[in-house]
N, C-alpha and C positions, 0 to 999 in steps of 0.2 A: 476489654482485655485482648481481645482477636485483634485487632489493627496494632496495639502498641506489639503485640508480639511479635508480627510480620514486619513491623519497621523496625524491629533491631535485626532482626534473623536477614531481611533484604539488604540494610545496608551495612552488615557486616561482609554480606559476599561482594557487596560492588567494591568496598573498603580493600580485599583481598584482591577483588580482578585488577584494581585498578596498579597496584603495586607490584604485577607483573612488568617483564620485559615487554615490549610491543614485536611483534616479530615481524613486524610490516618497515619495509623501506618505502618512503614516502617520497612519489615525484610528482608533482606540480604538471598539469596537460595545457588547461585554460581556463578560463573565468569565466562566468554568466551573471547573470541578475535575475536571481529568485530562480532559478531552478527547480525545476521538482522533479522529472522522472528520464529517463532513459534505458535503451534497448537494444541490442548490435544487432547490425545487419549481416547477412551474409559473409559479406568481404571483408570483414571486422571493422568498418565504422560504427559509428553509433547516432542512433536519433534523440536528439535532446529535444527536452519544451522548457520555456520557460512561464513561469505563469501570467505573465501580459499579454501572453498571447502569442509569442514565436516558438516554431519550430527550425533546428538546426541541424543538420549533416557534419557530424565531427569525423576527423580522422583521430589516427589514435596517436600520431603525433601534434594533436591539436589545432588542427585545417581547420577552420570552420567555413562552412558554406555562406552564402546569404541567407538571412530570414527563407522559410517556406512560405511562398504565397498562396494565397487562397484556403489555410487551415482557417477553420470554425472562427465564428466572433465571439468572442469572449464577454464575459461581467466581470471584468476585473476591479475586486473589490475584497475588502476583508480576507478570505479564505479559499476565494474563489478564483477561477482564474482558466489557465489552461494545464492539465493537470496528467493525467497518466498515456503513455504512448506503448503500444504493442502489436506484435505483427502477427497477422493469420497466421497458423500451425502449416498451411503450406503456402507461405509467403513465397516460396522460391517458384512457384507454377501461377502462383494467381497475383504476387506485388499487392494483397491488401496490406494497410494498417489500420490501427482504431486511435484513435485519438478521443480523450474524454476530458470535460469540459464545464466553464460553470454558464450558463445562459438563462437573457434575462426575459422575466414573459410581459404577459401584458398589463400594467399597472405598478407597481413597487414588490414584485415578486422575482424569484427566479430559481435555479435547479440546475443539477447538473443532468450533461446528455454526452452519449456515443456517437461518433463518427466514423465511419469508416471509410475509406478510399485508397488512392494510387499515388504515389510521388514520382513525378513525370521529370526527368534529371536530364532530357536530354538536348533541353535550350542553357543558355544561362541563368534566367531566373529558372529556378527549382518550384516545380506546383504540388498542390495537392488536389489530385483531383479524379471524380467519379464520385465526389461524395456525396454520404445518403448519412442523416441520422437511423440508427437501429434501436434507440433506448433514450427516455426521458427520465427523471426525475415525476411522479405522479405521488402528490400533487405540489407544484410550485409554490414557497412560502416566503414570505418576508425575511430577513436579515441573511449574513453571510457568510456562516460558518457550516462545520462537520457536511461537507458536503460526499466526504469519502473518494468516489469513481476511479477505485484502482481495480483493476481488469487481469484475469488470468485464466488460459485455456487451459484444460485437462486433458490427457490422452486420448480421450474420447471426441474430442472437437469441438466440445461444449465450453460456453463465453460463460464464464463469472466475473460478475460487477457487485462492489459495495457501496452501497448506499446509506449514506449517513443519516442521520437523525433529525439533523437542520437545527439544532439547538431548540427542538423545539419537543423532547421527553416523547409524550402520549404517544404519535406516530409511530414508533416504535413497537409499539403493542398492537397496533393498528391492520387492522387485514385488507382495508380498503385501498393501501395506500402503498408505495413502497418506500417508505422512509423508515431508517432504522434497521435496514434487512441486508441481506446477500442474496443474489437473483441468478438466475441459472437460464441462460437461451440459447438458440440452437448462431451459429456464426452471422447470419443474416437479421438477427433479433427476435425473430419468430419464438412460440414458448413450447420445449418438449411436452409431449404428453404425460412423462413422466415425473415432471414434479410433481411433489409432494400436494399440492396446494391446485393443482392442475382443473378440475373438475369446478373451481369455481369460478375461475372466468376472470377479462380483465385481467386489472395489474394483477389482483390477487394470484393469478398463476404463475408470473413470474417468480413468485417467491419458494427460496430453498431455505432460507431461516433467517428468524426474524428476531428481535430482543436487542441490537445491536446501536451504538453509541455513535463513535464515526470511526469507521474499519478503516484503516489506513496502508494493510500490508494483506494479500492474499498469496497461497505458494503451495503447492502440492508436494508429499513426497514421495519417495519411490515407492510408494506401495498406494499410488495414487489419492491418495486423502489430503481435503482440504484443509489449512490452517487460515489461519488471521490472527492478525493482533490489532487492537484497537487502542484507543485515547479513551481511557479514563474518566470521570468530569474531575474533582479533587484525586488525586490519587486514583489508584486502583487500574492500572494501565492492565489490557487482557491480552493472551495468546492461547487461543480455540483452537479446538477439532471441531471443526466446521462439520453437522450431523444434521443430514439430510430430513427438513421438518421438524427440526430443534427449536427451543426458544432458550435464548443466551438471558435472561430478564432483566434487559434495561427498558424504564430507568425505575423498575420496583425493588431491583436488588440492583446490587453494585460492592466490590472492597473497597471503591472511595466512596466521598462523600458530595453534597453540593458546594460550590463553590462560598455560600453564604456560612458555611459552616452546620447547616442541618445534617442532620446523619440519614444514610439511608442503608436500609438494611443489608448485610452480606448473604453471598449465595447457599450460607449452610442453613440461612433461615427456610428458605423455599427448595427442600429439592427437586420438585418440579422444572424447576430451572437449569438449565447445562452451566457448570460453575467453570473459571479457567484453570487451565490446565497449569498457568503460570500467571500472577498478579504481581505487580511491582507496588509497594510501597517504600520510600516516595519512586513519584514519576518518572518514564525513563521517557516519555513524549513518544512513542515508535514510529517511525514513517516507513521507506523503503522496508524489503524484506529479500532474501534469497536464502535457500538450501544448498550450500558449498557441495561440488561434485569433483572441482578439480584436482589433478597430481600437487600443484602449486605448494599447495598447504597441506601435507599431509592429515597434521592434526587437527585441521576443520573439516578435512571431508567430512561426509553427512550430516554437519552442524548447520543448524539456523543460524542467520547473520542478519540483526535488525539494526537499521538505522535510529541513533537517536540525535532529539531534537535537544530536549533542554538535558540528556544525560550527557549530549558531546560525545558519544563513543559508539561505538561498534558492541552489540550486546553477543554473545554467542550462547547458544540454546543447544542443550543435547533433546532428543525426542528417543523414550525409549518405550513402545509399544505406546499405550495412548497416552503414557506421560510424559511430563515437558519438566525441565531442569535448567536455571542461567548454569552456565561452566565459568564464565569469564566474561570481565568487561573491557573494553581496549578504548584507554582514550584516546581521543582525534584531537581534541583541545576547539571545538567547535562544532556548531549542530549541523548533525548531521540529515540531512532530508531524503537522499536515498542510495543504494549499495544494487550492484548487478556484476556476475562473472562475466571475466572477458572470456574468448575462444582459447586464449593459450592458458587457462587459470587464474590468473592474476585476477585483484577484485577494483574494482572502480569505485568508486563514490563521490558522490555531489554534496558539498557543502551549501549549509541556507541560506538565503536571502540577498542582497546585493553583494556584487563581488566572489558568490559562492564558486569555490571553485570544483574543476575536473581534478578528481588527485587518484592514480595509479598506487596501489598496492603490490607490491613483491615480497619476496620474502629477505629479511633482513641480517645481511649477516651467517646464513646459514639458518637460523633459529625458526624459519617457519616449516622447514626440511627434516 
């Protein structure tokens, strides 16, 4: 009776977002293939990856540079690929980036890993270089999915990385390992003394909370707290208060189910468990994520803005003290993979897979003003 409830109650609101006006004017930048993340630089370009494995130099009229040589080797395969791009908190004095990635080990295994280094711009080919992995996947497992590896600094200087479950459940639960978790390191990869988990050494001290599916969206907001949203398995897509030493209970609890149609229990069965703040049924697929700050849109500032995959739209989330509310769904008419502010307001987003494009949001008409 809990699940049919939540599928009418959910997609009655998406039913209402969707028959809003769109208050986005839609322009068209450039096109990639398989896209997955980007991040502006200083001078308002921006760094694209795609997931075979290129990195690009956009402008915002749609320049694109050559390929970046010498980023990481990829496992492009399934899910995998080359995947989140972000710049040290003081990029402008040091020119780090991190680059996160899926790579393969030794046998029919593989995992995602961090990178970090320099984009040397000042031949014609564009490098990446000084690199050093900071962060693996422990322990590397067979097939190619939920690998996660989206990456966000907090005011404090500290590197969070999600790591996904690898389609493989138990891990998750697992202390020995970091699969299934969100991890917390100092910029260098090194592990604060103050996690949670700290004193046990090993990957186990990487870890800041664990229970998690394959986290796809990490974001802080101004009152520095960590969110997430993850992928679902059947339904039940999550959007957390990421809480330091928390368990989210995948895959003992869940508001989906498995994909075979077994049921698994919801999180009011175990409160032991941190339940989501917001669960979609059906699925809105979340990838990218941003906290809207700009003048642009009045009526989004302080709003969450998730990218969806198989929803096609822009989800908007109010957060009001620890709880979370959809306001509005805006569709795009195509899946969306991931959303980032530009410097003057405006919102950017990447459309998925071949042909995925750069498309600029303004406001339209007046109506986002």
């Amino acid at each position: 009776m809990h699940r049919v409830f939540s599928l009418i109650v959910l997609t009655c609101i998406a039913t209402i977002a969707a028959a809003q006006e769109s208050p986005f004017e839609i322009t068209e930048v450039a096109i990639f293939n398989e896209p997955w993340a980007m991040t502006f630089l200083p001078d308002g370009s921006m760094l694209i990856t795609e997931k075979r494995g290129r990195l690009y130099i956009v402008t915002q009229d749609g320049k694109k540079s050559r390929p970046v040589d010498d980023v990481p080797n990829v496992d492009y395969r399934g899910q995998g690929g080359l995947g989140d791009v972000i710049l040290h908190p003081d990029y402008t004095n040091n020119g780090i980036i991190y680059l996160s990635y899926a790579e393969s080990g030794v046998g029919n295994v593989r995992g995602a890993a961090v990178a970090r280094g320099r984009l040397d711009v000042s031949g014609r080919d564009k490098l990446f270089v000084d690199s050093q992995v900071i962060w693996r996947q422990n322990p590397k497992v067979t097939d190619d999915g939920h690998y996660g590896h989206r990456m966000a600094f907090d005011n404090e200087g500290y590197l969070f990385i999600s790591s996904g479950d690898r389609q493989k459940f138990i891990p998750a639960q697992q202390m020995n390992g970091n699969l299934g978790k969100i991890l917390r390191l100092h910029e260098d990869g090194s592990v604060p003394e103050d996690n949670p988990f700290y004193d046990e050494g090993d990957v186990t001290a990487q870890i800041w909370s664990l229970g998690h599916r394959n986290p796809l969206g990490l974001v802080f907001d101004k009152a520095g707290r960590l969110w997430n949203h993850e992928m679902g398995p059947l339904h039940g897509d999550e959007f957390n208060l990421v809480i330091k030493g928390a368990n989210y209970g995948y895959p003992l609890v869940s508001e989906g189910d498995h994909y075979d149609g077994k049921e698994i229990p919801d999180h009011d069965t175990r409160p032991e468990f941190e339940a989501p703040k917001v669960a979609w049924i059906p699925t809105i697929a979340p990838a990218g994520v941003i906290i809207y700050s700009g003048d642009m849109f009045p009526h989004l500032k302080g709003s969450v803005l998730i990218a969806g995959l198989a929803s096609r739209a822009l989800i908007q989330v109010e957060i009001n003290g620890d709880r979370a509310t959809e306001l509005a769904r805006y569709d795009m008419g195509k899946r969306i993979r991931e959303v980032e502010q530009g410097p003057d307001g405006a919102i950017w987003v990447l459309e998925d897979r071949d042909g995925g494009r750069l498309l600029k949001l303004t406001p339209n008409g007046g109506s986002g003003s």
